[in-house]
N, C-alpha and C positions, 0 to 999 in steps of 0.2 A: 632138561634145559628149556622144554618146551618154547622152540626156536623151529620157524616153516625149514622144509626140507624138500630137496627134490635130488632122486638118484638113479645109476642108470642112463646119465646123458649118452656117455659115451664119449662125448665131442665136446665139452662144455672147457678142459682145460684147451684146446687148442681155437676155439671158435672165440674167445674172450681173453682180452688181456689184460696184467695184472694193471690196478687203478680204474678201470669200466667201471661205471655207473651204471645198476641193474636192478629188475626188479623179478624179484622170486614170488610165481606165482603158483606155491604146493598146493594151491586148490586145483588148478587145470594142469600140473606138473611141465608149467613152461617158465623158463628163464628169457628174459628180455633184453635188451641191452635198450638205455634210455642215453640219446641221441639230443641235446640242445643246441638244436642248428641256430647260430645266428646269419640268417641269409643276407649274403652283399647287395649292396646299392652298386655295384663297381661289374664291370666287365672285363675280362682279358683283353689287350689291344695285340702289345706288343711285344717281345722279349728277346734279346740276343746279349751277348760278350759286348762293353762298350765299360770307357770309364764312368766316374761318380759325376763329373762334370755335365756328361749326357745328359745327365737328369736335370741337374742343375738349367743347362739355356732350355731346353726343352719346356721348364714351367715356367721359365724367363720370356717366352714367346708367349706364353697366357696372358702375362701379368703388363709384360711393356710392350706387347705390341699389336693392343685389340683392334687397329685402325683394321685391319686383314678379319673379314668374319668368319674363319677358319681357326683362328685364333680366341673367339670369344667363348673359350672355355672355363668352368667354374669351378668343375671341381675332378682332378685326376691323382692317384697315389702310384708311386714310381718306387718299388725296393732293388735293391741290391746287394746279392751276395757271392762276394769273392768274383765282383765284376761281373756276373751275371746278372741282368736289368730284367723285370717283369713289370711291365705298365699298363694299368687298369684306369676305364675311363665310367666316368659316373653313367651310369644307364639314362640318368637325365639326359644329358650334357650326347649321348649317342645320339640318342633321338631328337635334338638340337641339329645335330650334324644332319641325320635323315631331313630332315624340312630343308636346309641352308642346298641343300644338294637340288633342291627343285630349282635353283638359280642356273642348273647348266644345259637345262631347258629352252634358256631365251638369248638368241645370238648375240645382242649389246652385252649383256653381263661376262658371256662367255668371252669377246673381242677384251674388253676391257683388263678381263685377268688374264691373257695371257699376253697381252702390254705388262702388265704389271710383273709378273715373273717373266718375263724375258730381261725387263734392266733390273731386277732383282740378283738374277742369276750371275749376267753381267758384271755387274758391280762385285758379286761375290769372289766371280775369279777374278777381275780385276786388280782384289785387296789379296790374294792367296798370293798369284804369278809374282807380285812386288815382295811378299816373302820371301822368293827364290832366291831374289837377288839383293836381298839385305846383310847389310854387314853386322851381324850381332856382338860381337867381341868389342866392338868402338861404340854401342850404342848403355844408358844409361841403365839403372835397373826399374827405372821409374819409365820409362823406353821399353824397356822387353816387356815391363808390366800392361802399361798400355797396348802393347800388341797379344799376348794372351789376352785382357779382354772385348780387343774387336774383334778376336778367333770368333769367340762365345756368342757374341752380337750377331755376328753375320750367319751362324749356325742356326741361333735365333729366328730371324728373319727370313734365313730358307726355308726352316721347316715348315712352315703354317702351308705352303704350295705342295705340299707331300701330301697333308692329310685331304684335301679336297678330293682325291684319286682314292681312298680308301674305301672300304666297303659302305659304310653307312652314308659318305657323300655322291657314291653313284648308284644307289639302289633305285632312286626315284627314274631316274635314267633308263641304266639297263630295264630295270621291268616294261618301261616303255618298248623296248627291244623285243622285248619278251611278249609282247600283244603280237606281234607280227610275224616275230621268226621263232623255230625251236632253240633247242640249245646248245646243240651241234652247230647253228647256221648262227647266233648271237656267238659263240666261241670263237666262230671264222671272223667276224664282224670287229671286235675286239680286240685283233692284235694287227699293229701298226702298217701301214704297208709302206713306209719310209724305214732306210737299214739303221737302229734305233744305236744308244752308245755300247751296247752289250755284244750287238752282230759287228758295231767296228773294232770294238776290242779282239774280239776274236780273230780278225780278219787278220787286224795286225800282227798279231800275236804268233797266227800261223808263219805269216812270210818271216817273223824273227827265229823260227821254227826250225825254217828251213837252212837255216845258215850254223853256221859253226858260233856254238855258246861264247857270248860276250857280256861280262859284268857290265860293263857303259851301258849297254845297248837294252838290256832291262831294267836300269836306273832310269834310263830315257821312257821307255813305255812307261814304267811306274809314274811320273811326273804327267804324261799325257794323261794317266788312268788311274786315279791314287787311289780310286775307291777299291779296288782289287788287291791292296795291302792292309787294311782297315787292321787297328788295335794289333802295330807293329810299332816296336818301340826303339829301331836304329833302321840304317841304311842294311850292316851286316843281317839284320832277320829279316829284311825284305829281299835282299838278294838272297838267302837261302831257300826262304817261298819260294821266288821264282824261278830259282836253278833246278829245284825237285819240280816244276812245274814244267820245266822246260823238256826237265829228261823222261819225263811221265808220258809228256804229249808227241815226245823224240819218237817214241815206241810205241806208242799208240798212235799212228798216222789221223790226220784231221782232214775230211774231205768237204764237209759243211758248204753250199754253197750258199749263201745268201743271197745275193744277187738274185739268181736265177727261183728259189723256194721265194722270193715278195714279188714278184713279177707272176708266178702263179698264185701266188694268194690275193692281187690285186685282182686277175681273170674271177677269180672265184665270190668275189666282193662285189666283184660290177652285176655278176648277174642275181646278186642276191638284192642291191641295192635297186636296181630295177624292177623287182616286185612293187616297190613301194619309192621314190621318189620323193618323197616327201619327207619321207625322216634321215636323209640323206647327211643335213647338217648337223643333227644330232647323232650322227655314226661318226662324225668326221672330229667333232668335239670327242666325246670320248676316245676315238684313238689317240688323238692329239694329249691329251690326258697321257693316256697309256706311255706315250713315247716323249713326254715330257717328265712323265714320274721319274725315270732313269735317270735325267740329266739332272734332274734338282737331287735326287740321291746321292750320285758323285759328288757333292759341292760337299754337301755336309759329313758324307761318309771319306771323303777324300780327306779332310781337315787330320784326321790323325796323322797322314803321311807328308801334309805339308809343313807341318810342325814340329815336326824331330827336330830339324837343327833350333828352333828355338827353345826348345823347352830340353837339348845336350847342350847348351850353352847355360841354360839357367841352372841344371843339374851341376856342370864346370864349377861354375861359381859360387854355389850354395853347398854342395859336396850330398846332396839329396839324391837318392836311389834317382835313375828316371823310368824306373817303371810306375814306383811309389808317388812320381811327382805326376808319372799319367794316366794310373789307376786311381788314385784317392784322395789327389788335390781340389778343394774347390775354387773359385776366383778367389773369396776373400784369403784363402791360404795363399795363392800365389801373391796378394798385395803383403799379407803378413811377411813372408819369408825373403822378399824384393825389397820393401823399406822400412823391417823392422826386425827382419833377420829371425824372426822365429818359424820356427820349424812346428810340423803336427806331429805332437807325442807319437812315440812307440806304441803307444797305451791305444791313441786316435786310432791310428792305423790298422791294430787287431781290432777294435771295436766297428771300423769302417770294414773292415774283409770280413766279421761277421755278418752286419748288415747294415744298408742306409736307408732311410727311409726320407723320402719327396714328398710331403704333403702339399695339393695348393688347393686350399678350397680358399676361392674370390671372399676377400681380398689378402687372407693373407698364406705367406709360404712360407713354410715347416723343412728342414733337414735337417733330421736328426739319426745318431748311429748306434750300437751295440743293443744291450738290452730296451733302453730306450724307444729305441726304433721297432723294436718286435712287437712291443707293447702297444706302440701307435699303429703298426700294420696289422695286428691279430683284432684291435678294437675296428681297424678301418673295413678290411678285409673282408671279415666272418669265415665264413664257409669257404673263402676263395683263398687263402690264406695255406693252408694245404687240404690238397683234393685225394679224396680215396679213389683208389684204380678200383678201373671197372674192367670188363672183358671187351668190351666197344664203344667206342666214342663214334660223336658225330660232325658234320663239319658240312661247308659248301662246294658241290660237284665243279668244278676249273677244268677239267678235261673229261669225259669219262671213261666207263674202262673198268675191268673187273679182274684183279691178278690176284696170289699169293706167294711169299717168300718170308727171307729174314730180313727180318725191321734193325736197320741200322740208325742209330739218335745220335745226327750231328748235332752239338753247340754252334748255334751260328756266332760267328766272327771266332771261334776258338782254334787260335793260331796251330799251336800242337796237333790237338786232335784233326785238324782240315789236312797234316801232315801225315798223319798216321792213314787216313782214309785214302790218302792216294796210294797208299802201298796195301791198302787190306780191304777195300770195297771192293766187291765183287759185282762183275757184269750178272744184272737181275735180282737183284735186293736191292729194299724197298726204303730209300730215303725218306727220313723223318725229321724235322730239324724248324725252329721255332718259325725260318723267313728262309729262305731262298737267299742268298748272297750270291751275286753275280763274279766273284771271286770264287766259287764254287762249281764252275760251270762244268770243267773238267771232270768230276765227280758226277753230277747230276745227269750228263750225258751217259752214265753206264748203270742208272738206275731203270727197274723196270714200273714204277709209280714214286711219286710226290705226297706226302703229307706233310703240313704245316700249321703249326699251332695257331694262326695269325693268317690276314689278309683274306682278300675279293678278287671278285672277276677280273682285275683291274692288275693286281698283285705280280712280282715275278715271276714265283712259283708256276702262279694260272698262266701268265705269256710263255714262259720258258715249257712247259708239259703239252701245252697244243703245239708248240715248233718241233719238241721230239716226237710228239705223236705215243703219250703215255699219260697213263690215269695220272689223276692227282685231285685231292680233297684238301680244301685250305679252311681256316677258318674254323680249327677242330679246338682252339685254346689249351690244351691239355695234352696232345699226345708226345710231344716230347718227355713230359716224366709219366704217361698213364704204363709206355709201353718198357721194356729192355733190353738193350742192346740186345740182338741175340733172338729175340722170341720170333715164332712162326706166325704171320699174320696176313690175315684178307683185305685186301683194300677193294672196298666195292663201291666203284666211282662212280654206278648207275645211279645208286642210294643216297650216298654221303656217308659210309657205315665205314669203320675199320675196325674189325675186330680180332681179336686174339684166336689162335685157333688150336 
């Protein structure tokens, strides 16, 4: 047949799968596998459980609201499958962010934004609380419509004061930190020494603790706290959360003092900050950062649970799933279905639970879903598109700390599985999960290190692992799927190294 040959691999049928592209080289008796990487323009940002709509204001704050230059992004791709969100930001557009972050540098800039997200904020619960108290069953469909899209707007709007706190907007920063103190003493420096909205939820939380189980009475926290229900779709699955959270934390007594742990951490700040004096107001800005990233969190992360009763009233009246209508509706679906009575195909919906894709490259925005979508994400993508596991990933040091156990991979916001974890995490395994969810707290306090796909020194993850006083590596984009539930791994928080073992 006089046809090249090569035999004797051994290993050739399990090393190579079928459809590889390869080149047989029987003059040197090696087999190759030929690899055409198309390498991303795109960076991992961000990724958790959230609806389609997420994505949707998310590129809506790009496109309408660049007065905010937090917002003057050009180009980001946002998929989704089966409600799970992965968002990639142009490696440009990062390094936009890295310069825009030299602004938090100079006290006027810094005074100025945080006027501006303070009535920002404002305004935001202002428009929620009056939700509370609306009557939806007497208001119009052109009424409820209007208020599904000031949801979106004001979600809008908050967002752009989140990503300022994110790694690439405080890099310029911190490094400055970084000339003066180690990393141990910039770690202390970094976390708030005001009791932030995470230590009062807790605090609350306990003294509810302490009383005998009452439905009212974790409805009530929930409204005070909505971000701690996120991507819950009635009253009844927030109170089940909470009942299994309540009997979780029944039995496992909560001694936590806040109070008393910021009161030594301020002792411990003053005398770091008297080394140097002068960069005092630049420690004071970034914590404020820190302890302001929280509260603009809850606005936007709350917005699922202030919204049940609107969008069980519009399910009422339309006779539409409302998981359906809060997993994979966009605005213009809710205007369709509100004054035109059309409903999104059966067809939309599988095509949308395979996958969405969010294109916004300046000036225009792209949602498209099923095959479609894969097409525009695998062209967007490249190589980031899906990643081959490796035996270690890398990521940035947020605590340090060098442990080994079993790697447990939360879905962040995955309502079920955050269920399951409280009955099957084990004290000293090794939390892995795309973001830290401050609704997770209970969990993360019985872990023995943090790893997360996502975020900076700035991040929950990073604040929550120096208040336990355990490793944690953030900023690894991949190890939510590199690792398995289950496998034995090293986290070595001196390095930034997590590897398989």
């Amino acid at each position: 047949m006089k046809k090249p040959c090569v035999i004797g691999t051994r290993i050739a049928t399990k090393v190579f799968k079928d459809g590889d592209i390869v080149e047989v080289d029987a003059e040197k008796g090696v087999i190759r596998k030929i690899t055409k990487k198309h390498e991303s323009t795109y960076r991992f940002l961000w990724g958790n459980k959230q609806s389609v709509l997420t994505l949707q204001w998310n590129a809506l704050a790009f496109r309408d609201y660049r007065s905010n230059i937090w917002n003057q992004v050009d180009n980001i791709i946002q998929i989704s499958h089966e409600s799970r969100i992965r968002t990639f930001h142009s490696i440009k557009d990062l390094h936009s962010d890295e310069r825009r972050g030299e602004n938090i540098l100079y006290e006027n800039y810094m005074k100025k934004y945080f006027e501006e997200q303070t009535a920002t904020l404002s305004q935001h619960s202002n428009f929620f609380m009056r939700l509370r108290s609306t009557g939806y069953k007497k208001l119009t469909n052109q009424e409820l419509y209007d208020l599904v899209r000031l949801s979106l707007i004001w979600c809008a709007k908050t967002i752009s004061f989140f990503r300022s706190s994110q790694e690439e907007g405080t890099k310029i920063a911190v490094n400055k930190l970084r000339v003066v103190y180690n990393e141990k003493e910039v770690s202390i420096l970094l976390i708030s020494p005001e009791l932030d909205l995470v230590n009062r939820e807790r605090m609350d939380w306990a003294k509810l603790v302490r009383l005998p189980y009452s439905s009212q009475a974790v409805i009530a926290h929930a409204y005070q706290y909505p971000w701690i229900v996120i991507m819950h779709h009635s009253f009844d699955e927030v109170e089940e959360t909470l009942k299994q959270r309540f009997e979780f934390e029944k039995s496992h007594e909560f001694h936590a003092d806040f109070k008393k742990e910021k009161i030594i951490l301020r002792e411990k700040q003053n005398i770091l900050l008297n080394k140097n004096k002068k960069i005092g107001p630049l420690v004071r800005n970034l914590q404020r950062l820190v302890h302001s990233r929280m509260e603009v969190k809850s606005r936007f992360a709350g917005t699922d649970f202030y919204t049940i009763p609107l969008h069980k009233e519009i399910a009422n009246r339309t006779g539409v799933d409302i998981k359906y209508l809060r997993e994979y509706y966009l605005l213009e679906d809710f205007e369709s279905l509100l004054l035109r009575n059309r409903r999104v195909s059966k067809n939309e919906i599988t095509n949308r639970q395979k996958l969405v894709v969010c294109l916004w490259k300046s000036p225009d925005l792209i949602i498209k879903s099923g095959d479609e979508a894969i097409a525009i994400a695998k062209r967007e993508l490249g190589d980031l598109y899906e990643v081959e596991k490796k035996y270690e990933v890398t990521g940035s040091v947020a605590n340090s700390g060098k442990v080994h156990g079993v790697a447990r991979i939360l879905q962040a916001n995955d309502v079920e599985q955050a269920r399951k974890f409280r009955k099957n995490f084990k004290e000293g395994q090794i939390l892995i999960t795309q973001m830290t969810q401050p609704n997770i707290m209970d969990i993360a306090s019985k872990a023995a290190a943090i790893v997360t796909d996502e975020g900076g020194m700035l991040s929950h993850a990073a604040i929550i692992s120096r208040e336990l006083h355990i490793p944690c590596i953030v900023g690894t984009f991949i190890a939510t799927s590199n690792f398995d539930d289950g496998d034995i791994i090293e986290v070595d928080a001196e390095k930034g190294i997590v590897r398989k073992l």
